[in-house]
Backbone as CSV, one residue per row, in Angstrom:
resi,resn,N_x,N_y,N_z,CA_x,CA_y,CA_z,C_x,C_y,C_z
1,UNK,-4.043,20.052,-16.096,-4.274,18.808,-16.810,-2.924,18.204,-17.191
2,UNK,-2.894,16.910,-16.631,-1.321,16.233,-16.994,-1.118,15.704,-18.799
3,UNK,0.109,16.013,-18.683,0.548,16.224,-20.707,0.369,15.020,-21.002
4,UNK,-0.491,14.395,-21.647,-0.209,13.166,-22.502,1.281,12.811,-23.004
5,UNK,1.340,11.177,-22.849,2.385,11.178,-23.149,2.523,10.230,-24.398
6,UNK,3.214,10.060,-25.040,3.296,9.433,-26.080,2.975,7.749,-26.478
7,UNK,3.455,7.359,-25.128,3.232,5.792,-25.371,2.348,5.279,-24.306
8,UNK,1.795,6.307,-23.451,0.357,6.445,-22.843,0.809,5.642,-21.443
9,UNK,1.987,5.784,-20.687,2.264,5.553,-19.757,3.370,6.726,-19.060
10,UNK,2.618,7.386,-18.270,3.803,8.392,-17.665,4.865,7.990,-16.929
11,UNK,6.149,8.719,-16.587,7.140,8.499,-16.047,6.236,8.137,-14.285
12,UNK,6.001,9.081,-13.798,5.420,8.799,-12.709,4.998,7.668,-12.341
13,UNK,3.809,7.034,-12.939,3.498,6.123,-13.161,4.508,4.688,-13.168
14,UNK,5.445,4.607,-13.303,6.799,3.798,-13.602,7.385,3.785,-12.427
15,UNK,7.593,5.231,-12.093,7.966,5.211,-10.442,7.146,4.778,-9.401
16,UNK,6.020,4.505,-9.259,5.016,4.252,-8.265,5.274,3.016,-8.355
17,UNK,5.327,2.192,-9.225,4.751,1.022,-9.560,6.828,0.444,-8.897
18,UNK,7.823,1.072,-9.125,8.826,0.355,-8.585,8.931,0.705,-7.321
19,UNK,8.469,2.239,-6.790,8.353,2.105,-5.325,7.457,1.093,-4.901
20,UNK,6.149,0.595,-5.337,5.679,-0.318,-4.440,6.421,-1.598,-4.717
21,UNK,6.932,-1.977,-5.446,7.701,-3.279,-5.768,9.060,-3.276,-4.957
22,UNK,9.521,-2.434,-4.959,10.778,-2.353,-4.141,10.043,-2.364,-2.909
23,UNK,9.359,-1.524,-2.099,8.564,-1.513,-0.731,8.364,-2.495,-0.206
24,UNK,7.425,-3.015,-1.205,6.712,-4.926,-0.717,8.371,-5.695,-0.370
25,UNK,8.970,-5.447,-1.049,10.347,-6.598,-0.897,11.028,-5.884,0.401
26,UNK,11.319,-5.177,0.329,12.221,-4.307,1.258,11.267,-4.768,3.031
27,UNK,10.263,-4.915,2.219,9.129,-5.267,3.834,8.975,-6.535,4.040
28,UNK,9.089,-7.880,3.486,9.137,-8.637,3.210,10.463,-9.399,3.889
29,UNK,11.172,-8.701,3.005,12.684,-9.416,3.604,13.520,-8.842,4.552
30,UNK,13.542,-7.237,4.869,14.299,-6.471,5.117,13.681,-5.654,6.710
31,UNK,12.342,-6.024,6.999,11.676,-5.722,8.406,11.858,-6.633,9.044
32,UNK,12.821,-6.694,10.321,13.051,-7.541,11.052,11.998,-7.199,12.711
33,UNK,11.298,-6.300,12.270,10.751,-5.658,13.835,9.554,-7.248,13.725
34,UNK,9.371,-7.742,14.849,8.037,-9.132,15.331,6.592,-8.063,15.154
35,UNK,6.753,-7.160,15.337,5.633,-6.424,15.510,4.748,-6.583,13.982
36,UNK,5.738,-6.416,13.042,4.997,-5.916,11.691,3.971,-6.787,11.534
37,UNK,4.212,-8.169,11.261,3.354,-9.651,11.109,3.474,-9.312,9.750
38,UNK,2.395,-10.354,9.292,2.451,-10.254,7.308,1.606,-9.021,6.520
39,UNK,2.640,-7.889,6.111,2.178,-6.537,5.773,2.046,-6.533,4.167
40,UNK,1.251,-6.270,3.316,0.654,-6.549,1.880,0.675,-5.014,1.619
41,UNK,1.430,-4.422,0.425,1.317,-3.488,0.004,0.215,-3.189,-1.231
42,UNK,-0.774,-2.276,-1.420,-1.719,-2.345,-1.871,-1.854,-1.149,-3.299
43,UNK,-0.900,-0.051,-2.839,-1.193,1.239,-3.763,0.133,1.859,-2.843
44,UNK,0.480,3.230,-3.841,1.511,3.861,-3.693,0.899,4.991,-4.478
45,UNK,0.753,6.244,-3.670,0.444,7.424,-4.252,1.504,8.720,-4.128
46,UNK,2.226,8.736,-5.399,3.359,9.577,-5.560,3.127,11.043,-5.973
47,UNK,3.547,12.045,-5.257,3.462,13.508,-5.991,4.267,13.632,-7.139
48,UNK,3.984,14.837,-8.008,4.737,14.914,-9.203,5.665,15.399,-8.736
49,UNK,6.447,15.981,-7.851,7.542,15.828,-7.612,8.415,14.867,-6.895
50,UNK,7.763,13.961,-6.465,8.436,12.620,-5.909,9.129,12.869,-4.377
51,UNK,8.337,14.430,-3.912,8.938,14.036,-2.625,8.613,14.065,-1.275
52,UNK,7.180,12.866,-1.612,6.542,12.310,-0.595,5.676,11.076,-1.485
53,UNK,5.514,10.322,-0.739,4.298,8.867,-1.346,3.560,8.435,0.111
54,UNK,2.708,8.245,-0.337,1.891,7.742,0.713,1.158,6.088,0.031
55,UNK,1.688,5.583,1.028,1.680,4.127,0.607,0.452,3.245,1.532
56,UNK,-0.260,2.802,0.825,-1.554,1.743,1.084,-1.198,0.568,1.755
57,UNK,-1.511,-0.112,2.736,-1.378,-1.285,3.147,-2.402,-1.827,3.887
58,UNK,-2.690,-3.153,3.788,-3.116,-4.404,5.003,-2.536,-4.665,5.175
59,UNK,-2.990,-5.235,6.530,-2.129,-6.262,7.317,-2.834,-7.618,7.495
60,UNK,-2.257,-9.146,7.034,-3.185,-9.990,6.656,-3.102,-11.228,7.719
61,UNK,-1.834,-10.905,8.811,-1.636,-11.575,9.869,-1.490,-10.725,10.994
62,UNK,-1.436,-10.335,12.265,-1.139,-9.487,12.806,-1.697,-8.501,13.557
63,UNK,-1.306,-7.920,14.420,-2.061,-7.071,14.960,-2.135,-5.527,14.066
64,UNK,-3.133,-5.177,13.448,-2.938,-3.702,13.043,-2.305,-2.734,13.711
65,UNK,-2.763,-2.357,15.149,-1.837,-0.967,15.330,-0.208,-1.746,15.479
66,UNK,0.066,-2.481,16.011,1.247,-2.919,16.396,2.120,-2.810,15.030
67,UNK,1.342,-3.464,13.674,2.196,-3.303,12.482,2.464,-1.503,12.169
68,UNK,1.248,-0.860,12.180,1.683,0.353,12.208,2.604,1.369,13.033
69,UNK,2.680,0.811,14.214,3.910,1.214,14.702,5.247,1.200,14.276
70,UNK,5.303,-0.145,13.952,6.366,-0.995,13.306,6.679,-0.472,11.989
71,UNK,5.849,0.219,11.444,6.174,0.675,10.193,6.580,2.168,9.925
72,UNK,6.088,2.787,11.153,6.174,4.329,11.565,7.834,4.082,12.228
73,UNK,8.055,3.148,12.857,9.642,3.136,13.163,10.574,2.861,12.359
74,UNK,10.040,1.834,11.415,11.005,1.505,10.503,11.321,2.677,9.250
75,UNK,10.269,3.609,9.064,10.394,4.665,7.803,11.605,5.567,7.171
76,UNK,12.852,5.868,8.314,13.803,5.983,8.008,14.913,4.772,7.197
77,UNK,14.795,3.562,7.814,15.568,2.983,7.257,14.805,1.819,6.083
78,UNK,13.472,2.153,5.623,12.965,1.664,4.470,12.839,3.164,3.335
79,UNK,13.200,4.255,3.982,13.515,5.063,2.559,14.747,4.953,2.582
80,UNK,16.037,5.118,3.336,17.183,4.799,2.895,17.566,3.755,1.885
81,UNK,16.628,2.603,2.228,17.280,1.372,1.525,16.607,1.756,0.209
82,UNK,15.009,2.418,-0.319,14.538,2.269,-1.412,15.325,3.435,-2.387
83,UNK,16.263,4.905,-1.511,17.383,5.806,-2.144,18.214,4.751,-2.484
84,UNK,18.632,3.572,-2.226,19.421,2.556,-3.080,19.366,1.508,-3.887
85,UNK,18.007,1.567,-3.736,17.408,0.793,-4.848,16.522,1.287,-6.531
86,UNK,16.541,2.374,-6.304,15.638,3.088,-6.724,16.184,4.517,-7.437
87,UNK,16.166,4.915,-8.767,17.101,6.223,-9.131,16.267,7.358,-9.844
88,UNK,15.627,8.468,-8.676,15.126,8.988,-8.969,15.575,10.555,-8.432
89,UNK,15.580,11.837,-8.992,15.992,12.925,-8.370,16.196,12.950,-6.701
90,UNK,14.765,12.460,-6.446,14.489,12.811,-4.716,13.591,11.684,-4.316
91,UNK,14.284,11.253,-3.602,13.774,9.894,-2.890,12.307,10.282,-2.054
92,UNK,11.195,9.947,-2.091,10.230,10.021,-1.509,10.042,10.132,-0.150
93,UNK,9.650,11.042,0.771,9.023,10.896,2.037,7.904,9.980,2.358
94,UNK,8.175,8.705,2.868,7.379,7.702,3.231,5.772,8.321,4.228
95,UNK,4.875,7.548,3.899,3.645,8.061,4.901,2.942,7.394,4.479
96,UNK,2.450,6.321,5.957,1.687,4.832,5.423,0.586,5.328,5.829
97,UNK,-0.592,4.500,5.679,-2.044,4.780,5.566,-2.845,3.345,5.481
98,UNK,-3.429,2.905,6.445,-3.829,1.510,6.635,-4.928,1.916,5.427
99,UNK,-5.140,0.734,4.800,-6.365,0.618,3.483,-7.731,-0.084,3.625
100,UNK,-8.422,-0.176,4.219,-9.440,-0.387,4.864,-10.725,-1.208,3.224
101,UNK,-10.187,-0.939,2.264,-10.992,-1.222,0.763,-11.695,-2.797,1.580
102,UNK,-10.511,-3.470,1.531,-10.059,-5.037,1.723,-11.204,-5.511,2.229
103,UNK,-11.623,-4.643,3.732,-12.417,-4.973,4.916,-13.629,-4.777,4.119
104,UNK,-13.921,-3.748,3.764,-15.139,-3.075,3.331,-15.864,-3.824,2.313
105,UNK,-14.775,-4.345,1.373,-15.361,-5.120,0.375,-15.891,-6.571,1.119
106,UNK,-15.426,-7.272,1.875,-15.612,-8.196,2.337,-17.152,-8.346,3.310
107,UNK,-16.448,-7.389,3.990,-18.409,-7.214,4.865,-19.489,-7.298,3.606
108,UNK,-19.219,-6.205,2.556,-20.338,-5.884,1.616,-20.468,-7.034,0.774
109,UNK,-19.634,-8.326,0.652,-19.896,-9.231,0.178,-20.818,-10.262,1.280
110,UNK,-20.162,-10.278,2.292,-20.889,-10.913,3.455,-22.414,-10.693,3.646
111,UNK,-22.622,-9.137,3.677,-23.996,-8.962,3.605,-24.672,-9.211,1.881
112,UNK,-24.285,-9.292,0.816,-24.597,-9.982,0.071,-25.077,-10.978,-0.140
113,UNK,-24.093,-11.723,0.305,-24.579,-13.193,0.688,-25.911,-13.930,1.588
114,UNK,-25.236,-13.172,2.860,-27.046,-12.862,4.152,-28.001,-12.560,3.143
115,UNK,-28.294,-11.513,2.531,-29.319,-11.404,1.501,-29.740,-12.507,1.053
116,UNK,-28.768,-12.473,0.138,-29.290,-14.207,-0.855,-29.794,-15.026,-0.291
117,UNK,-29.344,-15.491,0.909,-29.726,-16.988,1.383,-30.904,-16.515,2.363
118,UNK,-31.341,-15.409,2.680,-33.195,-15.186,3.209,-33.993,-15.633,1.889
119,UNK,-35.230,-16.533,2.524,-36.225,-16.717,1.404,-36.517,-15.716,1.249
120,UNK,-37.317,-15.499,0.149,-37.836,-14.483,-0.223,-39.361,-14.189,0.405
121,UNK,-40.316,-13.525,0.310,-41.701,-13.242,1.110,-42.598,-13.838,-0.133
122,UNK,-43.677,-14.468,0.348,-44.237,-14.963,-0.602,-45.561,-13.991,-0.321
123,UNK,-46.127,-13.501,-1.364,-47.552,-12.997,-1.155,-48.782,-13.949,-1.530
């Protein structure tokens, strides 16, 4: 069970939240591969020892596998740059994971909707 902490935000917690902020930018400005297209960082899941994260993404333009390639090549030189942005014992081992929520929610709204707009059966 993780120690409560005093002002009810863990260190960890602090770190996730600047790895994905640094990430999104670093991907943003700093991926020059055509392949990626427009990549949206979504979640960042950090071990308590910080040395691995596995990071959430869509892709909101683009071809999916092609961005994931693109992102599997780039992983050396987007943890280098976030070891310089970023000051933590041990820089994280990157490991992306397409996030599929996005899609899922959307269909299940879609069929929502189909619902609604069938009349209803009259007896």
């Amino acid at each position: 069970m993780p120690k409560p902490q005093r002002n009810g935000y863990a260190r960890i917690d602090r770190v996730k939240e600047q790895v994905m902020r640094e990430l999104a930018e670093l991907i943003r400005t700093g991926l020059k591969d055509p392949r990626a297209g427009l990549i949206t960082i979504n979640d960042v899941e950090v071990t308590r020892d910080y040395s691995h994260a596995t990071v959430f993404y869509t892709v909101l333009s683009g071809d999916r596998t092609a961005s994931a390639e693109a992102l599997e090549h780039a992983k050396g030189f987007l943890r280098s740059e976030l070891a310089k942005r970023i000051s933590v014992f041990r820089t994280p081992e990157l490991h992306f994971q397409y996030d599929e929520s996005l899609e899922r929610g959307v269909n299940l709204a879609h069929l929502i909707d189909q619902i609604a707009s069938e009349k209803p059966i009259q007896d």
